[in-house]
C-alpha positions as a Markdown table, in Angstrom:
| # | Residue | x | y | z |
|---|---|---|---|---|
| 1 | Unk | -20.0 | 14.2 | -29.3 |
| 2 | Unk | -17.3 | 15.7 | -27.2 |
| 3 | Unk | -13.6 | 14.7 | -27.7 |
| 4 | Unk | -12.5 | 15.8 | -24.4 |
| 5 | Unk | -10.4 | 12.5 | -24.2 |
| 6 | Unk | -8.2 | 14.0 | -27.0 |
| 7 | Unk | -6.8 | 16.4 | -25.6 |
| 8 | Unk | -2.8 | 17.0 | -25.2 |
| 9 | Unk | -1.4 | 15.1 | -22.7 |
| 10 | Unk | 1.3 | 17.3 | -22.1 |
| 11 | Unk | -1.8 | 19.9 | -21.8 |
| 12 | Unk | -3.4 | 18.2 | -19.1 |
| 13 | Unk | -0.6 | 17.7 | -17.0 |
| 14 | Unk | 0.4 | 21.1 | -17.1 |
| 15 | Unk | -3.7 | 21.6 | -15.9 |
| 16 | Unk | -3.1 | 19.2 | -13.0 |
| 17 | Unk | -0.2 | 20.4 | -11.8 |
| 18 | Unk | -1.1 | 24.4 | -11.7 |
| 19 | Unk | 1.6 | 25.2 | -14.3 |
| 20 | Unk | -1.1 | 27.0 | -16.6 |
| 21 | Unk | -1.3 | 31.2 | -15.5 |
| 22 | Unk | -4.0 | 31.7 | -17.6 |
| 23 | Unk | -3.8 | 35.6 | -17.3 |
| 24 | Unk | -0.5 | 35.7 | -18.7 |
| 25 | Unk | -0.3 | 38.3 | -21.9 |
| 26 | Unk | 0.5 | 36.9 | -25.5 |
| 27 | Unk | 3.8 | 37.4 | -26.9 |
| 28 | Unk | 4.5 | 39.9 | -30.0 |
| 29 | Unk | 4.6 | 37.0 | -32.8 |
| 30 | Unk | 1.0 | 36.0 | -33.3 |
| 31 | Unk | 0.9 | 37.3 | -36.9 |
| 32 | Unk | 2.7 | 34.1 | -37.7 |
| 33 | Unk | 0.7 | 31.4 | -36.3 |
| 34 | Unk | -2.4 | 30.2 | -38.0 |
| 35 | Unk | -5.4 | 29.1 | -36.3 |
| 36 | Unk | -8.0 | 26.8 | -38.5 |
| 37 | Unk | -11.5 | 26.9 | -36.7 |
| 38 | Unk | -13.6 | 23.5 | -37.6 |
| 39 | Unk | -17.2 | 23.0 | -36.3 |
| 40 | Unk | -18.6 | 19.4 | -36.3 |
| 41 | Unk | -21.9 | 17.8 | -36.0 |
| 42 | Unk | -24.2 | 20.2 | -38.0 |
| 43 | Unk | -26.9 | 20.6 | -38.6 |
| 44 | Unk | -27.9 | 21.2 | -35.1 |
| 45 | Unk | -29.5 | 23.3 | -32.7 |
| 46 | Unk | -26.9 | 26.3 | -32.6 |
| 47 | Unk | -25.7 | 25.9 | -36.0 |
| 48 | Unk | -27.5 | 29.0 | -37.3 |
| 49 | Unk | -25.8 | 31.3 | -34.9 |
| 50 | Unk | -22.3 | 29.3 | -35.8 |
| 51 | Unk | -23.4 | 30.7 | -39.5 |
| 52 | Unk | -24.5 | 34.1 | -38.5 |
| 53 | Unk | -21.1 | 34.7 | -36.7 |
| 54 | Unk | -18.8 | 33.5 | -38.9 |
| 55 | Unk | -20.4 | 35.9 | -41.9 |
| 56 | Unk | -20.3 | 38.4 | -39.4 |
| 57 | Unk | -16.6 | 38.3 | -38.6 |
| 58 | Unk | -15.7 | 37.2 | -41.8 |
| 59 | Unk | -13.1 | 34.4 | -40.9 |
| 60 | Unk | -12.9 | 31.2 | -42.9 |
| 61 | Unk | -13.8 | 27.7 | -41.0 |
| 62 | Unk | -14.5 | 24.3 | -42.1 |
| 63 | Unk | -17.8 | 23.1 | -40.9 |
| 64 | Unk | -18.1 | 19.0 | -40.9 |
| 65 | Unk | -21.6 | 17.8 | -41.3 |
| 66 | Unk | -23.1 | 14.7 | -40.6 |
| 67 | Unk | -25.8 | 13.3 | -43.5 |
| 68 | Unk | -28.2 | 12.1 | -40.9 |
| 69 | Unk | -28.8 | 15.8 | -39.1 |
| 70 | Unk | -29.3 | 17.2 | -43.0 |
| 71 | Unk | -31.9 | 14.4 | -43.0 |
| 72 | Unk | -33.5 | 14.9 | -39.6 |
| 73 | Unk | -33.3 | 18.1 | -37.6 |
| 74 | Unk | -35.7 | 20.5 | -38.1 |
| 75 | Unk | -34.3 | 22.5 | -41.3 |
| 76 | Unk | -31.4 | 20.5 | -42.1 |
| 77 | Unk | -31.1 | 21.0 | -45.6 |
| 78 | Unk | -31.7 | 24.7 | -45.6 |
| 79 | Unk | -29.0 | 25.0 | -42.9 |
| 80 | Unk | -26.9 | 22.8 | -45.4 |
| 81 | Unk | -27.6 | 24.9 | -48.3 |
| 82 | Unk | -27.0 | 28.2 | -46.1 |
| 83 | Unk | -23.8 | 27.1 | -45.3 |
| 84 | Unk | -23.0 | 26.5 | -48.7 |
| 85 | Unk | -23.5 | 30.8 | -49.0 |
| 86 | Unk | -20.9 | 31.6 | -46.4 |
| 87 | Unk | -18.2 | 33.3 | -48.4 |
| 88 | Unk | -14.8 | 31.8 | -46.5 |
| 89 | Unk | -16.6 | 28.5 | -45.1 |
| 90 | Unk | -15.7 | 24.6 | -46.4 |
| 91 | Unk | -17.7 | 22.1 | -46.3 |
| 92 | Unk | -16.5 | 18.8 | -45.4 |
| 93 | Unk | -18.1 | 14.9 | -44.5 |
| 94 | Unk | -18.4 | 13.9 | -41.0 |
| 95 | Unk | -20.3 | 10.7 | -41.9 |
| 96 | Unk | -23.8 | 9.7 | -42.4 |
| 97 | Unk | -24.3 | 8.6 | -38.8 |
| 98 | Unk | -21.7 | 9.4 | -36.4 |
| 99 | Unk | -21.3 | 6.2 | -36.0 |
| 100 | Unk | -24.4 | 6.7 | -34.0 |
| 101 | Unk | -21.7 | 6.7 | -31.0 |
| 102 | Unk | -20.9 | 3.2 | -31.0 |
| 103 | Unk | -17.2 | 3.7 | -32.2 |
| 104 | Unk | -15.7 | 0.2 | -31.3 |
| 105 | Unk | -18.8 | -1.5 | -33.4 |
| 106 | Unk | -18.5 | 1.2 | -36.1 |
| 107 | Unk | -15.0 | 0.6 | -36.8 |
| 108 | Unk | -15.1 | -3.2 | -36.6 |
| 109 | Unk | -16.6 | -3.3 | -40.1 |
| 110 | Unk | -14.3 | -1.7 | -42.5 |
| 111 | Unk | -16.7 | -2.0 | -45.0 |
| 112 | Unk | -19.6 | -0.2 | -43.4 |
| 113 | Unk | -17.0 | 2.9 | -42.1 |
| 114 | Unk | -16.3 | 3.7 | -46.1 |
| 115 | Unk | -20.3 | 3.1 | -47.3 |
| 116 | Unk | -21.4 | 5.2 | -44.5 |
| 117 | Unk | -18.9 | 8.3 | -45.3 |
| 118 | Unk | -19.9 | 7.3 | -49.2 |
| 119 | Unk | -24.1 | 8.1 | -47.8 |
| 120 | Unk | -22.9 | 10.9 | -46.3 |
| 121 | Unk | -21.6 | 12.5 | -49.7 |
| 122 | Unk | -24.5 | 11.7 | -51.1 |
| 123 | Unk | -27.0 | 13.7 | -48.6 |
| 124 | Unk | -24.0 | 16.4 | -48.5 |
| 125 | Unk | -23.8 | 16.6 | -52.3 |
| 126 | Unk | -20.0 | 15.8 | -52.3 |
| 127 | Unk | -17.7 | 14.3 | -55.1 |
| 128 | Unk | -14.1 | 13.3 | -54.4 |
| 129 | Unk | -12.0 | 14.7 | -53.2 |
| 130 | Unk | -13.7 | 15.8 | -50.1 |
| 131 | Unk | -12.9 | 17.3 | -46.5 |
| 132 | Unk | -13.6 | 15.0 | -43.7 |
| 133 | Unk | -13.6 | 13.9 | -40.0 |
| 134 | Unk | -13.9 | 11.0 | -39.0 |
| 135 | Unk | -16.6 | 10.6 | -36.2 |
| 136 | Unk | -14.6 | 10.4 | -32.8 |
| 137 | Unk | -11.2 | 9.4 | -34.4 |
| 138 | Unk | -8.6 | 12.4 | -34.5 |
| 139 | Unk | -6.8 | 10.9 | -37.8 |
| 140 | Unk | -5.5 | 12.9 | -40.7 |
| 141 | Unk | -4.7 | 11.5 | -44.2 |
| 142 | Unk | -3.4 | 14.4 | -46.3 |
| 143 | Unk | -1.1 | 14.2 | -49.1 |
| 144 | Unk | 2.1 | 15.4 | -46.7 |
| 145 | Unk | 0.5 | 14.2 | -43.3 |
| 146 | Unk | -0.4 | 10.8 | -42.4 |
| 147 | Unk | -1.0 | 10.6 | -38.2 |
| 148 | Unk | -3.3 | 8.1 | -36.7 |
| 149 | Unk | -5.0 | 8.7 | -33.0 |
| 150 | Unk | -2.8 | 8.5 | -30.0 |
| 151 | Unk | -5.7 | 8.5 | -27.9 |
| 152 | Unk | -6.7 | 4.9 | -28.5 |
| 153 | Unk | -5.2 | 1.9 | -27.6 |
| 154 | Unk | -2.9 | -0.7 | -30.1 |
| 155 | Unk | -5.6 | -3.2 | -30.1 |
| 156 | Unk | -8.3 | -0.8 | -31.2 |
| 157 | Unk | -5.5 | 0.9 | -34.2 |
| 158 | Unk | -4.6 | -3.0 | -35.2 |
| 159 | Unk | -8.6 | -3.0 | -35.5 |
| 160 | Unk | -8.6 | 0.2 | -37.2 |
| 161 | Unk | -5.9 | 1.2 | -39.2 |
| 162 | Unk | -7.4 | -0.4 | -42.2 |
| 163 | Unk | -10.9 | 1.9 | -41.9 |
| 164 | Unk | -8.8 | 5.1 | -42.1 |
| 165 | Unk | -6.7 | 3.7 | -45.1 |
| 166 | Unk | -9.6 | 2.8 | -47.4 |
| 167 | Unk | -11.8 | 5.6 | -46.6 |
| 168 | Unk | -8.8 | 7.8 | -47.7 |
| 169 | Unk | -8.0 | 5.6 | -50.7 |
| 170 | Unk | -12.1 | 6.3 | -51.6 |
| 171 | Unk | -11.2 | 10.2 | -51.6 |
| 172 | Unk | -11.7 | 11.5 | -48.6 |
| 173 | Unk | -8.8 | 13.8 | -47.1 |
| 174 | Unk | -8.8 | 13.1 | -43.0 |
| 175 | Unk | -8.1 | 15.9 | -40.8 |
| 176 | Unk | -7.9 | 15.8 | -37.5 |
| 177 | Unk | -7.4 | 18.5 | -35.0 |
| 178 | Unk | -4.7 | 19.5 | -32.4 |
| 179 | Unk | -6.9 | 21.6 | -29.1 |
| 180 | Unk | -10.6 | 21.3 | -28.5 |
| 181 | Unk | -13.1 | 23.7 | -27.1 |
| 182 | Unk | -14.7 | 21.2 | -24.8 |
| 183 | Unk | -18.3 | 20.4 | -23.9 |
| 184 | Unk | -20.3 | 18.7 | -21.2 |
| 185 | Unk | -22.7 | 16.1 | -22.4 |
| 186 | Unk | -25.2 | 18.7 | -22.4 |
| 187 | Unk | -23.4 | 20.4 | -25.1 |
| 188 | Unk | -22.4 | 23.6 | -22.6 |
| 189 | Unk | -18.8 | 24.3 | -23.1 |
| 190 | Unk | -16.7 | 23.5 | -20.4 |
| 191 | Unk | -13.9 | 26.2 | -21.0 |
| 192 | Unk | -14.6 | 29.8 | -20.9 |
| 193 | Unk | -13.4 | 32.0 | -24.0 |
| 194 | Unk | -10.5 | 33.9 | -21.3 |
| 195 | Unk | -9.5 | 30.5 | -20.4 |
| 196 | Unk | -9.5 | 29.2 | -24.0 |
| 197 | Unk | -7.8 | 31.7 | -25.3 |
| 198 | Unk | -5.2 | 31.6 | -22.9 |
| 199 | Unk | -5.3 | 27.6 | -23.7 |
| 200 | Unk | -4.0 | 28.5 | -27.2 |
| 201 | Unk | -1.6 | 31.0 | -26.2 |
| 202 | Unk | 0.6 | 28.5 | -24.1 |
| 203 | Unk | -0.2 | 26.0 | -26.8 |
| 204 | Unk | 1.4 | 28.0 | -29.0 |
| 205 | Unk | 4.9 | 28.7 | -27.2 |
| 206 | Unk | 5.3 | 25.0 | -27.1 |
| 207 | Unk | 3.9 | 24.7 | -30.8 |
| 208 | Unk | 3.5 | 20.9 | -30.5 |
| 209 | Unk | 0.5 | 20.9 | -33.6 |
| 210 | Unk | 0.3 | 18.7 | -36.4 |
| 211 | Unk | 2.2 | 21.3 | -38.4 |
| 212 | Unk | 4.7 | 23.7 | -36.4 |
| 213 | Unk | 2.8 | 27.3 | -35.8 |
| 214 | Unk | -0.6 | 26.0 | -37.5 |
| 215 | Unk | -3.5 | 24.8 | -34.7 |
| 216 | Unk | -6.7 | 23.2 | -36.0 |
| 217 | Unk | -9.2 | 23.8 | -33.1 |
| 218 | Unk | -12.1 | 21.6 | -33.0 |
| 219 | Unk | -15.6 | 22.9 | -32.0 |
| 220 | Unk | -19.0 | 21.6 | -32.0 |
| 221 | Unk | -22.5 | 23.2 | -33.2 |
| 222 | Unk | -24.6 | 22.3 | -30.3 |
| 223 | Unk | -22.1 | 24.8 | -28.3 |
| 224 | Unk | -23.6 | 27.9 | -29.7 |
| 225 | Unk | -27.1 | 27.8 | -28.6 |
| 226 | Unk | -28.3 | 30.4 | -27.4 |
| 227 | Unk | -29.1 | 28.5 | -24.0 |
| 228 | Unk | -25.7 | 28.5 | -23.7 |
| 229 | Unk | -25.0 | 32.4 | -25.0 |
| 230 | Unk | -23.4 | 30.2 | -28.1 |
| 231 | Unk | -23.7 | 33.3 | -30.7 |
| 232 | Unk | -22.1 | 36.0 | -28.2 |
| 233 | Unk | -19.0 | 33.3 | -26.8 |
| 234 | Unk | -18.2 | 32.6 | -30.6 |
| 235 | Unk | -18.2 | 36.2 | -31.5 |
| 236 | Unk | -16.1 | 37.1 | -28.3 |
| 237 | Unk | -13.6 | 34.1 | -28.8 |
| 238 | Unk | -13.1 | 35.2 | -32.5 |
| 239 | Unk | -12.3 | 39.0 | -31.6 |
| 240 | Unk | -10.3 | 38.1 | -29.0 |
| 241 | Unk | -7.9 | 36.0 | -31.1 |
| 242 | Unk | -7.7 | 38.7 | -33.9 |
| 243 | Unk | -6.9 | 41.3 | -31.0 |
| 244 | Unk | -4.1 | 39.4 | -30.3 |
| 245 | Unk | -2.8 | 38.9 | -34.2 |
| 246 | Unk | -3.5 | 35.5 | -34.6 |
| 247 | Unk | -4.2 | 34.7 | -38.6 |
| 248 | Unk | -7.1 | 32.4 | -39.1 |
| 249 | Unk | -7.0 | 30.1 | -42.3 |
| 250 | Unk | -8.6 | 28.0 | -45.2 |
| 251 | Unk | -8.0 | 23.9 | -44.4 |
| 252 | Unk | -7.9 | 23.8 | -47.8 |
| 253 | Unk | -4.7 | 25.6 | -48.0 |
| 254 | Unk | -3.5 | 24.0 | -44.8 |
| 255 | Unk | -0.6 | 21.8 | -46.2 |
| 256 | Unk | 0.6 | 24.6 | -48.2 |
């Protein structure tokens, strides 16, 4: 499920108006600024390569699965219990259906939003407190950041607010995410890795994130297939952003 609707709206103004130069070179403090790579929607087709690169480059990420792939894609739970064997990865809930992309009927029942992240630890093998996204809602509930999404309207949050409450009260910690790697319905990502980069250098001059000089970038699994030369863009993407000194770290320790 693409996001694309989340992101910055100071961002896409900047896009529409031409005020982006996205050949322009980084500036000497990168060493400072964090970036927090999260994958969602696993276990899908590109998932293994996700796995393969991030061994490979040894970065840590937070990979957010959803209990009904682990049930239903072809080698779901060995992909889940691979992922578990990635030295620097966490784990975290991203439901048990994805609200099977119905999000205004999946958030009309309160009761149903917290059972159906409660299935999902139970396919996942999770016990609270857990990592977790909620499925096309860019909340976080963290002990020192509460934010809900900006993208959605007042009626929708009057409708909602009380999902993201009680799922957090049922111990799941919400993150959201503050600059998305975009993809096309087709899952073929819409930015290139020069142009995403570039995305996150500008985004980190104005360093309008969740928490100052700290970016959670959110990705998705069905990205990286190899239809879409997934494994080489990730491994490029990642090089690129340690050329240029960026630090990348554990959502576990992001509050700290």
């Amino acid at each position: 499920m693409s996001a694309r609707h989340f992101l910055p709206s100071f961002l896409i103004a900047m896009l529409a108006a031409g005020m982006l130069a996205f050949s322009s070179p980084m500036p000497a403090r990168a060493s400072d600024r964090t970036i927090y790579l999260t994958f969602d929607d696993g276990p899908l087709p590109g998932t293994e390569n996700v796995h393969a690169v991030l061994r490979q480059e040894n970065v840590p990420a937070a990979l957010f699965m959803v209990g009904l792939h682990v049930e239903t894609q072809p080698h779901g739970r060995k992909l889940l219990d691979d992922a578990r064997s990635i030295p620097l990865a966490t784990l975290g809930n991203h439901s048990y259906s994805h609200a099977n992309s119905r999000y205004r009927n999946f958030y009309s029942d309160t009761a149903g939003v917290v059972a159906d992240m409660q299935r999902a630890n139970q396919v996942l093998g999770f016990k609270p407190p857990v990592p977790a996204r909620l499925p096309g809602r860019n909340v976080f509930r963290l002990t020192r950041l509460f934010a809900d999404d900006l993208s959605i309207d007042v009626r929708e949050w009057q409708r909602e607010w009380l999902d993201y409450e009680l799922v957090g009260e049922a111990g799941f910690r919400l993150y959201g995410w503050d600059h998305e790697w975009v993809h096309s319905d087709d899952g073929k990502p819409v930015q290139s890795v020069d142009r995403l980069v570039s995305e996150i250098d500008h985004l980190f001059r104005y360093n309008r994130f969740a928490r100052p000089d700290k970016m959670i970038l959110l990705m998705h699994d069905q990205m990286f297939q190899d239809k879409f030369d997934g494994k080489q863009n990730l491994e490029t993407f990642i090089r690129q952003l340690k050329a240029r000194g960026y630090r990348f770290g554990d959502l576990a320790r992001y509050e700290e």
